[in-house]
C-alpha positions as CSV (number, residue, x, y, z in Angstrom):
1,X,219.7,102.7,172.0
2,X,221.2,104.3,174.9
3,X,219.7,105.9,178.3
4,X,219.7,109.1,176.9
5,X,218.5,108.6,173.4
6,X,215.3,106.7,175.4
7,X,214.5,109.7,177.5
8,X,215.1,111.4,174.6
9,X,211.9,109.6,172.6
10,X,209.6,109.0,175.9
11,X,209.9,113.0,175.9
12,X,210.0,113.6,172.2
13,X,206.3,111.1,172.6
14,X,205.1,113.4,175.1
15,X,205.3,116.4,173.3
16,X,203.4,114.6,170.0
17,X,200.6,113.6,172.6
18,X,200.6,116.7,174.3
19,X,199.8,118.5,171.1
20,X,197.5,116.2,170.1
21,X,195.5,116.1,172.8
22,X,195.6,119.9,172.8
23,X,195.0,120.1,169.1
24,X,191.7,117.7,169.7
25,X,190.7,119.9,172.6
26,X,190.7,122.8,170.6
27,X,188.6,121.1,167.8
28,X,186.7,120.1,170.3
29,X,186.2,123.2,172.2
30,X,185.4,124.5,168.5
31,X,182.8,122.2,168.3
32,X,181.2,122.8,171.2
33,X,181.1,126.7,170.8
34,X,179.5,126.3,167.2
35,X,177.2,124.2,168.6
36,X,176.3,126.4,171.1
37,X,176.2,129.1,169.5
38,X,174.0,127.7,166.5
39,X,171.2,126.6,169.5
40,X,171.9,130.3,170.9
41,X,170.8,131.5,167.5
42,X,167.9,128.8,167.2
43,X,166.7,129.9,170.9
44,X,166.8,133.7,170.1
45,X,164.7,133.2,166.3
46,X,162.3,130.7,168.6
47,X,161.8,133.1,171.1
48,X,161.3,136.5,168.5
49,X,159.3,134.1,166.5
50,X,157.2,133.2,169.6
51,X,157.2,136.8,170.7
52,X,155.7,138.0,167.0
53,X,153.0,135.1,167.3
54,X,152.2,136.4,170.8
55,X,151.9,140.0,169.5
56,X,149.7,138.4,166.5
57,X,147.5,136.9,169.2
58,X,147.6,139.7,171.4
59,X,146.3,142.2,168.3
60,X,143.9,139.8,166.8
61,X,142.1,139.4,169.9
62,X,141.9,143.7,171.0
63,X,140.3,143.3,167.1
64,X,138.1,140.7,167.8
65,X,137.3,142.7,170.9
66,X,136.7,145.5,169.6
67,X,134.3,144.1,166.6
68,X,132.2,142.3,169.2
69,X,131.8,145.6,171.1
70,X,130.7,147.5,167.7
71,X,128.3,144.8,166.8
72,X,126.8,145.3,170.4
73,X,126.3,148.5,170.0
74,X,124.8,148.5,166.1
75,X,122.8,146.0,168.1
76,X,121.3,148.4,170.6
77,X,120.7,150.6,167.5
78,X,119.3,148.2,165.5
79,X,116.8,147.3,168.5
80,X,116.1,151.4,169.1
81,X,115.1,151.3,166.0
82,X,113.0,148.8,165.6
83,X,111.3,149.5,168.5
84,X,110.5,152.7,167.5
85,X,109.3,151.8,164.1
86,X,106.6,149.4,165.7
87,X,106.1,151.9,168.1
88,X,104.8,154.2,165.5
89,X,103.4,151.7,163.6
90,X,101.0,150.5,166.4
91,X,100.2,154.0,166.5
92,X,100.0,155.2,162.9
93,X,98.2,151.8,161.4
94,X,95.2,152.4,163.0
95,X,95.3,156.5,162.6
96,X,95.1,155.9,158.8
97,X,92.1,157.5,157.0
98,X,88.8,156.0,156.8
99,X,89.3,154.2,153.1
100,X,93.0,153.6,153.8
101,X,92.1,152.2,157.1
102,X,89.3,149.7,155.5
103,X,91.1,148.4,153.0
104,X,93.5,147.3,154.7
105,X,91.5,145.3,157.3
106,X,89.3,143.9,154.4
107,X,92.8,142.5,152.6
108,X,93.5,141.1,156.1
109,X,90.3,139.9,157.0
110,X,89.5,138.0,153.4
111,X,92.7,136.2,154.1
112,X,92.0,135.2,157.2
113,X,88.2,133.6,156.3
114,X,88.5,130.2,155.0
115,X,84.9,129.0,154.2
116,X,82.9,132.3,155.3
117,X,81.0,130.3,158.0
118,X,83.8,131.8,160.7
119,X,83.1,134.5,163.4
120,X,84.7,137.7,163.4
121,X,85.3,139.3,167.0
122,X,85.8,143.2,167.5
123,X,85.6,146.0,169.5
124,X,82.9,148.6,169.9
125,X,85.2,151.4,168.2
126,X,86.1,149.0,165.4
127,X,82.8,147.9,164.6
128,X,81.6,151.7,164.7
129,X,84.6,152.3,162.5
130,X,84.5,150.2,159.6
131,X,80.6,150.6,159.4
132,X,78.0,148.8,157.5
133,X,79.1,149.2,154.2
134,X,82.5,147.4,155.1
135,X,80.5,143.8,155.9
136,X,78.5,144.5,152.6
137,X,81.7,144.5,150.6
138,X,83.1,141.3,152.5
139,X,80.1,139.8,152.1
140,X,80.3,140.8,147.9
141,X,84.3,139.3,148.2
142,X,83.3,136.1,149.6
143,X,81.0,135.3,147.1
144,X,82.8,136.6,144.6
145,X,85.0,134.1,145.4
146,X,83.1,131.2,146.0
147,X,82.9,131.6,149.7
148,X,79.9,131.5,151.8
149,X,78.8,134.6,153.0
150,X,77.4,133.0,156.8
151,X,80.3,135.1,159.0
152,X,78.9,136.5,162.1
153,X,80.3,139.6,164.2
154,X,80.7,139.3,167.7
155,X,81.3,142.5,169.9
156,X,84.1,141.9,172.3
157,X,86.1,145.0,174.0
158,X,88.8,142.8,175.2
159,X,90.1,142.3,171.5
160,X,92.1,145.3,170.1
161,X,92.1,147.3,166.9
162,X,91.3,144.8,164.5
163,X,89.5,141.1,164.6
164,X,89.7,138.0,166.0
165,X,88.7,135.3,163.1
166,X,87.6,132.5,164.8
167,X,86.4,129.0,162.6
168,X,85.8,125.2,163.4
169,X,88.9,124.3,164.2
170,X,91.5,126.8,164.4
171,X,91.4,130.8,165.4
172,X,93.3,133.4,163.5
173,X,94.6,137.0,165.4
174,X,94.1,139.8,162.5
175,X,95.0,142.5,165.8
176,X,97.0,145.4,164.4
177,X,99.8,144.6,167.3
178,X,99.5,140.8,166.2
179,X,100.1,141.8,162.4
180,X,103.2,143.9,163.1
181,X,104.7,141.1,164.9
182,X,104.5,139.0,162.7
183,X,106.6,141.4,160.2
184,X,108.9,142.1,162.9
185,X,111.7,139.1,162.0
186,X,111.5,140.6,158.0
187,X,111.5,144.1,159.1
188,X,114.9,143.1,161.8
189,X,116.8,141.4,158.7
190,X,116.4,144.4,156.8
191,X,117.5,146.8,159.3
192,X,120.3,144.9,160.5
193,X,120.7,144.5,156.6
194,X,120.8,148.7,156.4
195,X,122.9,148.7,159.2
196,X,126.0,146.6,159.4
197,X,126.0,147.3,155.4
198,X,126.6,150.4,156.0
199,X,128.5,150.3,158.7
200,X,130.7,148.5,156.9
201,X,131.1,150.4,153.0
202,X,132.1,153.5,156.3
203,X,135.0,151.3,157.5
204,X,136.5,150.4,153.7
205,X,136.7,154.2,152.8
């Protein structure tokens, strides 16, 4: 092979490499732009995925928010409410009318008397209230009932409208503030019942 016939093929073998090298650069290059531009598109669904979940938080929270803040305020209501209720109650139970009035406080008193040896405490204004023919007809229950009919009444100004039942071993408060208390809890479930119930069929409609 002569001189020029080798330049020749060292320059011919430069060329192939030349386009090789170009032709794997490009793939290359190719490669590396797809690759790009698939983590480009990754990055942007990541980041509108992250920005939808932030808006979800974001929302859910002002709703959360803004439930706690009504349930505060049916929560005021629910306590004005109730408040005024026994407010009228302490007021109204003992305005009843004579009979009404009685047989009331004979329910409460026969259920508070456990053997009918107990003593029953009061005020002046209750004692003068309920009368004589009041103990007659607790005294007729107890019997009635297989009781004894030894209670004793004990004047004491400090107690209230209603009694004091005091036995051997335990005492029992029959006071008309005492008694509504001890409603209040059942009387709160219902109105926070009437409530937030209704509160509630408003918002679905």
């Amino acid at each position: 092979m002569s001189l020029d016939q080798i330049t020749a093929k060292i320059i011919e073998d430069a060329k192939k490499e030349r386009e090789r090298i170009l032709k794997s650069a490009a793939e290359e290059k190719s490669k590396i732009i797809k690759a790009a531009e698939e983590n480009a598109q990754k990055l942007r669904a990541h980041i509108l995925q992250k920005a939808r979940e932030d808006a979800d938080m974001r929302r859910q929270t002002a709703l959360i928010k803004s439930q706690m803040e009504h349930n505060k305020r049916m929560l005021a209501v629910q306590r004005q409410i109730l408040d005024s209720i026994f407010t009228k109650a302490i007021v109204a139970l003992p305005s009843l009318t004579g009979e009404k009035y009685k047989n009331m406080m004979q329910n409460v008193l026969l259920n508070a008397i456990a053997d009918g040896t107990e003593e029953i405490r009061l005020n002046r204004s209750e004692s003068a209230r309920l009368g004589s023919d009041f103990w007659k007809q607790i005294g007729e229950a107890l019997r009635s009932s297989g009781r004894k009919t030894e209670i004793k009444t004990v004047i004491d100004d400090s107690v209230g409208d209603g009694f004091i039942v005091r036995g051997n071993h335990e005492q029992t408060d029959c006071r008309i503030s005492t008694l509504i208390d001890s409603i209040k809890q059942e009387l709160e479930i219902d109105v926070a019942r009437l409530l937030f119930s209704d509160a509630q069929e408003k918002e679905h409609l």
